[in-house]
C-alpha positions as CSV (number, residue, x, y, z in Angstrom):
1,X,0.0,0.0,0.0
2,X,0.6,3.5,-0.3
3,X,1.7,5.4,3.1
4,X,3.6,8.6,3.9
5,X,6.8,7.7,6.0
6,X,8.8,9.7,8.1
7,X,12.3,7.9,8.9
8,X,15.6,10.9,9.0
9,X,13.3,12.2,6.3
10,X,10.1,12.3,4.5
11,X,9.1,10.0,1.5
12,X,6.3,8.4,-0.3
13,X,6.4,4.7,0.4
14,X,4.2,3.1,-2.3
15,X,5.1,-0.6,-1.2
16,X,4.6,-0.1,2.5
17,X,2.9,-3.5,3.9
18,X,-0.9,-3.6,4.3
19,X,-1.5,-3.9,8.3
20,X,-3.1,-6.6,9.7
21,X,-5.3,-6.2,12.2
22,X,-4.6,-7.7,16.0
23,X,-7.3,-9.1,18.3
24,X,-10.0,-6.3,19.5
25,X,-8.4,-4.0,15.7
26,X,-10.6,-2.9,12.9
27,X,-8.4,-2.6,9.2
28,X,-9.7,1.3,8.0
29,X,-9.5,1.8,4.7
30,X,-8.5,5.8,5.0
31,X,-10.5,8.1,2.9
32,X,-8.9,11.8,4.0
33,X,-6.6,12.9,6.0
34,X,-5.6,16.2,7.7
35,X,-1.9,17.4,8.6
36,X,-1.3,19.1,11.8
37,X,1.5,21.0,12.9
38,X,2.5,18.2,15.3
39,X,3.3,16.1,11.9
40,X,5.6,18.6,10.7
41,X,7.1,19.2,14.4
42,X,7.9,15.3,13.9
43,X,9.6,16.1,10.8
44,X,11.7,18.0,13.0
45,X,12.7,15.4,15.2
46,X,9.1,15.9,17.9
47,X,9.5,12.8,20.0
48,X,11.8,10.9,18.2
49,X,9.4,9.0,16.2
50,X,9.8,7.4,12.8
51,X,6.8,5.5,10.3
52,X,3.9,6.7,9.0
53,X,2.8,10.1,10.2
54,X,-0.8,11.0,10.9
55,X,-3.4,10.7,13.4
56,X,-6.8,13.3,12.1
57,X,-8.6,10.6,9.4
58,X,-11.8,9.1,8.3
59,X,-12.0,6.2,7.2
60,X,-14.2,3.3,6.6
61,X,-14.0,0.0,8.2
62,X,-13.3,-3.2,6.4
63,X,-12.5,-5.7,9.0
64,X,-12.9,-6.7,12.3
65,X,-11.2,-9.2,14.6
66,X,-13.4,-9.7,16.8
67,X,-16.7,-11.1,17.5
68,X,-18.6,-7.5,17.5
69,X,-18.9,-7.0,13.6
70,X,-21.3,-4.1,13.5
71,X,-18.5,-1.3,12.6
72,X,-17.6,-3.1,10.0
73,X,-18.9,-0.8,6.6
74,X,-19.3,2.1,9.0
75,X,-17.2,5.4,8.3
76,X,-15.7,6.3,11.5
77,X,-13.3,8.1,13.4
78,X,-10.8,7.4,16.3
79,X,-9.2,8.5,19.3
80,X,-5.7,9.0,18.3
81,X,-4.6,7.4,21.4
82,X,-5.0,4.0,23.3
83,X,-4.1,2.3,26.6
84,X,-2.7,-1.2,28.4
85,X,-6.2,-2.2,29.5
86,X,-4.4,-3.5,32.1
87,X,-7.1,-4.0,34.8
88,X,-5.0,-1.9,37.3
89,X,-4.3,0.7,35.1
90,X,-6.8,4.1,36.6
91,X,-6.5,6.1,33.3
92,X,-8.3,3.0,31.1
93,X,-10.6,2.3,33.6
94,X,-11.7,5.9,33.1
95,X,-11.3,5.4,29.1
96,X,-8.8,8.1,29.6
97,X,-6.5,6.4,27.0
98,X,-4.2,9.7,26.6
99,X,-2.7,9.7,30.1
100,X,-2.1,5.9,30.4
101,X,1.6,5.4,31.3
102,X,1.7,2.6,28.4
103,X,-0.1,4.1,25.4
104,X,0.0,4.4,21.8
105,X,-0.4,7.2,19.8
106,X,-1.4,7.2,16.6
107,X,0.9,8.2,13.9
108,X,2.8,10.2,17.4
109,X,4.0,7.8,19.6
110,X,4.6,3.8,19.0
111,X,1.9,3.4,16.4
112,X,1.9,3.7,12.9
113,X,-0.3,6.8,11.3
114,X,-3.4,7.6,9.4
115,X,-1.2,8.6,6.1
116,X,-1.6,5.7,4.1
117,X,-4.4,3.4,2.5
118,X,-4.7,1.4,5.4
119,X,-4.8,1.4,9.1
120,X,-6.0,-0.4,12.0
121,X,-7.1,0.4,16.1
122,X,-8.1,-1.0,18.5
123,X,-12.5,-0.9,18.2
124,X,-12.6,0.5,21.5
125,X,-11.3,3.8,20.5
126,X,-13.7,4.2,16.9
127,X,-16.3,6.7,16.5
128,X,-19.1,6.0,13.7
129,X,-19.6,9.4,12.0
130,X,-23.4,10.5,11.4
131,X,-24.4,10.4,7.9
132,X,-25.3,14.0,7.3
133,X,-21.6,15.1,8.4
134,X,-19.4,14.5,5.4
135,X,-15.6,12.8,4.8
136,X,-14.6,16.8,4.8
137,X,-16.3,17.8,7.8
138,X,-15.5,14.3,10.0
139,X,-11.8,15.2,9.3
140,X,-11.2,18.0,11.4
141,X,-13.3,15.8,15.0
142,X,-9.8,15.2,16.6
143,X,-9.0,19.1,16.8
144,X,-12.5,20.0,17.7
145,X,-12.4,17.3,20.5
146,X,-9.3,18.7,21.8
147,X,-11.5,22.5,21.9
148,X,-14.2,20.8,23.3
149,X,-12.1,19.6,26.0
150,X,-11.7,22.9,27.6
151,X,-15.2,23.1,29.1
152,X,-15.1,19.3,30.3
153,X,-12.5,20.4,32.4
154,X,-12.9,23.8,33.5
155,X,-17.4,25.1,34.2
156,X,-17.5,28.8,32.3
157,X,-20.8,30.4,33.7
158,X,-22.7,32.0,30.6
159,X,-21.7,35.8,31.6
160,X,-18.0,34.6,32.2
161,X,-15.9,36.9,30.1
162,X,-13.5,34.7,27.4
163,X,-10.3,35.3,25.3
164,X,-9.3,33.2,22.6
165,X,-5.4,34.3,21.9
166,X,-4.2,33.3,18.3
167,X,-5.8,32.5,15.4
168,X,-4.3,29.6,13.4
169,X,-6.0,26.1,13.7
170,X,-6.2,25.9,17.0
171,X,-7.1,29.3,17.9
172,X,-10.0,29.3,15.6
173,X,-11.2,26.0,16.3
174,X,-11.5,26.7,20.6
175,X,-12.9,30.3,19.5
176,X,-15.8,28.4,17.4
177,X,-16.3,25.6,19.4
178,X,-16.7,27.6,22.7
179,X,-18.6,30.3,20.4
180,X,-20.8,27.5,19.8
181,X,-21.7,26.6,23.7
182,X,-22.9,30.2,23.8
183,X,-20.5,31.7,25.6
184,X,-18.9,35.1,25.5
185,X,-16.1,34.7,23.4
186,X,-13.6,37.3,21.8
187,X,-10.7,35.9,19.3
188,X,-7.3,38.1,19.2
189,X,-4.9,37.4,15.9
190,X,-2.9,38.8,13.6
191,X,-4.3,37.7,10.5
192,X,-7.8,39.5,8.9
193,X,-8.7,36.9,6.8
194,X,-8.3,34.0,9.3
195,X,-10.3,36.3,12.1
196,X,-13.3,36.5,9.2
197,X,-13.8,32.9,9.3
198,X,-14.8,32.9,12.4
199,X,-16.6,35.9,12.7
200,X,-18.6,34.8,9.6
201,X,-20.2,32.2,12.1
202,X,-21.1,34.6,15.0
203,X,-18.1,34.8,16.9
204,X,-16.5,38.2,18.1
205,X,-12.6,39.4,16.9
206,X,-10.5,42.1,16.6
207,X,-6.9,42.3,15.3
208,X,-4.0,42.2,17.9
209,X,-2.2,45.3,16.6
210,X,-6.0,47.5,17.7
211,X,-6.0,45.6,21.0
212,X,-5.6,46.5,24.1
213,X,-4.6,44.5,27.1
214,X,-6.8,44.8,29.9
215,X,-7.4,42.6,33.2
216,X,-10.8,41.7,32.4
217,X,-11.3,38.3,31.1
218,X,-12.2,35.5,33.7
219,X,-10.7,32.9,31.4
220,X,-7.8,33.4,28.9
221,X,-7.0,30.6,26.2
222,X,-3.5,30.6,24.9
223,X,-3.5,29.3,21.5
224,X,-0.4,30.8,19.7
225,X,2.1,28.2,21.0
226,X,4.8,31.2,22.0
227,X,6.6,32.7,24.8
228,X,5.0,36.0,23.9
229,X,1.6,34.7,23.1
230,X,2.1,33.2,27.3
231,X,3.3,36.7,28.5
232,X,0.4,38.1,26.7
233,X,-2.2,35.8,28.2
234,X,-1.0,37.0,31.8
235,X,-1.8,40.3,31.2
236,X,-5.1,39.9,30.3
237,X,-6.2,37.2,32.7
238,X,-8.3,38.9,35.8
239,X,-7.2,38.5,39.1
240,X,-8.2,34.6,40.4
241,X,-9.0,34.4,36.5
242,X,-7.9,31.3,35.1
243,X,-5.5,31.0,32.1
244,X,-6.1,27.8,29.7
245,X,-3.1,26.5,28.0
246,X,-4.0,25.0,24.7
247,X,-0.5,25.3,23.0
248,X,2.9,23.4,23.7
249,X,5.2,26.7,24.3
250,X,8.5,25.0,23.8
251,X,10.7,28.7,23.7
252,X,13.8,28.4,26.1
253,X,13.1,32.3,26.5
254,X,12.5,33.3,30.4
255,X,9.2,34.2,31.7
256,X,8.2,36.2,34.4
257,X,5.9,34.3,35.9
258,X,5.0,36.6,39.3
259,X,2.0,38.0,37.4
260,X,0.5,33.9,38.2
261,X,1.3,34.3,41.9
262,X,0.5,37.7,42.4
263,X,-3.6,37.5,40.7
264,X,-3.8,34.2,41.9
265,X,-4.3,32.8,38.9
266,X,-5.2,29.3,37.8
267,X,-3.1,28.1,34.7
268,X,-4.9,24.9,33.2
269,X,-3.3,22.4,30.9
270,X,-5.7,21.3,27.5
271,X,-4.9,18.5,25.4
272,X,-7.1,15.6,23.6
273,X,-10.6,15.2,24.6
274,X,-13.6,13.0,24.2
275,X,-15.2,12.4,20.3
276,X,-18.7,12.1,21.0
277,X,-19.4,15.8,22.0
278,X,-17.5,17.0,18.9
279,X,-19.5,14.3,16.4
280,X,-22.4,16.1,17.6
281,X,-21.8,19.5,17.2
282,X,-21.0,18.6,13.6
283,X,-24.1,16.6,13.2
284,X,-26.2,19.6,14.8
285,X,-24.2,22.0,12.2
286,X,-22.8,24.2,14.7
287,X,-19.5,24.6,13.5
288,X,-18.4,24.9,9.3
289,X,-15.1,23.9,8.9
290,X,-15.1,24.3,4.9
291,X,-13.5,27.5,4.9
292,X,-10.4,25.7,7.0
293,X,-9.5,24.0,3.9
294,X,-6.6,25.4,1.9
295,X,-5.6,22.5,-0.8
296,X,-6.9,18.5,-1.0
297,X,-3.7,16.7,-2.5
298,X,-3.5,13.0,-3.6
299,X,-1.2,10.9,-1.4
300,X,0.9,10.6,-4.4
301,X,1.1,14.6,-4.2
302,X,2.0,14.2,-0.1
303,X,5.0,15.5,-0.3
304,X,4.0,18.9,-2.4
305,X,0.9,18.8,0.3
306,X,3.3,18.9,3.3
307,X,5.1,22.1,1.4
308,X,1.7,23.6,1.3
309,X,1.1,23.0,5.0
310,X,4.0,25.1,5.6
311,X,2.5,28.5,4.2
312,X,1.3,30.9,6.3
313,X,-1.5,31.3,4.3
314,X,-2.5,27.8,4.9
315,X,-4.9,26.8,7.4
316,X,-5.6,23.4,6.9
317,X,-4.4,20.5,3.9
318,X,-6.0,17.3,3.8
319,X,-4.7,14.4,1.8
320,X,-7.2,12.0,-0.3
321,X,-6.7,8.4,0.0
């Protein structure tokens, strides 16, 4: 089969070997793919991985092991990560797959990716996607859980002032999603034409260079991934406010971090989170991804698609299996 390898270097592998799937796996034949800015950061040596990149898909299900057959000719989605099972182990018991000491990750972390013709996972971690949300749409579920995630873990009250800072990907996608929840939310970013998507479905922006920082916001969402995007998020954060990070800021620069201590501030750490919430907001049509989309490529065009990904203009490239 066809699959997109990363191993001291990129390449299209077109005789890669067809996976077969293990007790309690589905084999996915992929349709579409997304790339995120973790695959590239793994092109740049992001947790030492090497095989296929990949982990946002849809796909459709051609084989089970397994006595529970029903997923089988089902699109669906998955949970890019899964655990040990291991009766003792508290993070599966909570189906909490992403903080399990011994997990995989797909296409991240010990598992091979969603960037070729063919995948499998474990059934326990697949997501049937509603007919009325298309191959397009069920793409982007793994960010949009991820945004979702914030208000599992931290209860905004409807009048709660919130901040959304930065607006690539990720910034766009927690401003909509919590837009979507009805909360008060205002998205900061440097780029006009990526603030217009979002307030072309409702939600409130302005431009970073006409802002101006002010104490006011009871939660602050950092989404720019940067030491100065951080610094930033302080300073608008109220006192006993609480700050969400939704970006890895990786910058070796120092950071005075007194502001935390001196508002009594709450900083809260955002990762994955669960599918089903996000399957239903795109069922319900409360979010439009469409205008995300920046270039499909063929998976015999992957390596031109990853080039694309790299443009600032670029939001989002998807790959077609």
């Amino acid at each position: 089969m066809k699959a997109i390898v990363f191993d001291n270097g990129l390449k299209l592998d077109k005789n890669y070997p067809k996976p077969t799937p293990q007790k309690g796996e589905a084999l996915i034949r992929v349709t579409l793919a997304g790339i995120c800015n973790t695959d590239y950061e793994i092109t740049k040596g992001y947790m030492g991985y090497k095989g296929i990149l990949g982990h946002e898909f849809v796909g459709v299900v051609e084989e089970v092991n397994g006595e529970d057959k029903s997923l089988v000719g089902k699109r669906v989605v998955a949970e890019i990560s899964y655990g040990c099972n291991d009766p003792d182990c508290e993070w599966c018991a909570k189906k909490n797959y992403r903080h399990c000491p011994n997990r995989h990750t797909l296409g991240i972390w010990r598992k091979d990716g969603c960037f070729a013709e063919y995948m499998t996972m474990p059934v326990n971690v697949l997501f049937e996607v509603p007919d009325n949300v298309t191959d397009e749409q069920a793409v982007f579920v793994e960010p949009l859980a991820a945004a979702c995630e914030i208000t599992e873990q931290l209860h905004i009250e409807p009048m709660q002032k919130v901040v959304v800072l930065g607006d690539g990907k990720l910034g766009l996608t927690t401003a909509l999603t919590l837009n979507s929840q009805n909360l008060d939310v205002l998205l900061i970013g440097k780029h006009q034409n990526k603030l217009d998507i979002a307030k072309a479905q409702g939600v409130k922006t302005q431009l970073l260079e006409t802002f101006t920082p002010q104490k006011i916001y009871d939660v602050v969402v950092e989404a720019t991934g940067t030491a100065s995007g951080f610094e930033t998020s302080m300073s608008l954060t109220k006192p006993r406010g609480t700050l969400v990070l939704k970006s890895t800021v990786a910058s070796g620069k120092e950071l005075n971090l007194a502001p935390i201590v001196i508002d009594e501030i709450t900083v809260l750490g955002s990762r994955c989170g669960q599918f089903p919430p996000a399957l239903r907001l795109l069922k319900n049509k409360r979010i439009d991804f469409t205008p995300f989309i920046s270039g499909i490529y063929s998976i015999d065009d992957a390596i031109e698609a990853f080039e694309a990904n790299k443009s600032k203009e670029s939001i989002k490239i998807l790959i077609k299996m």
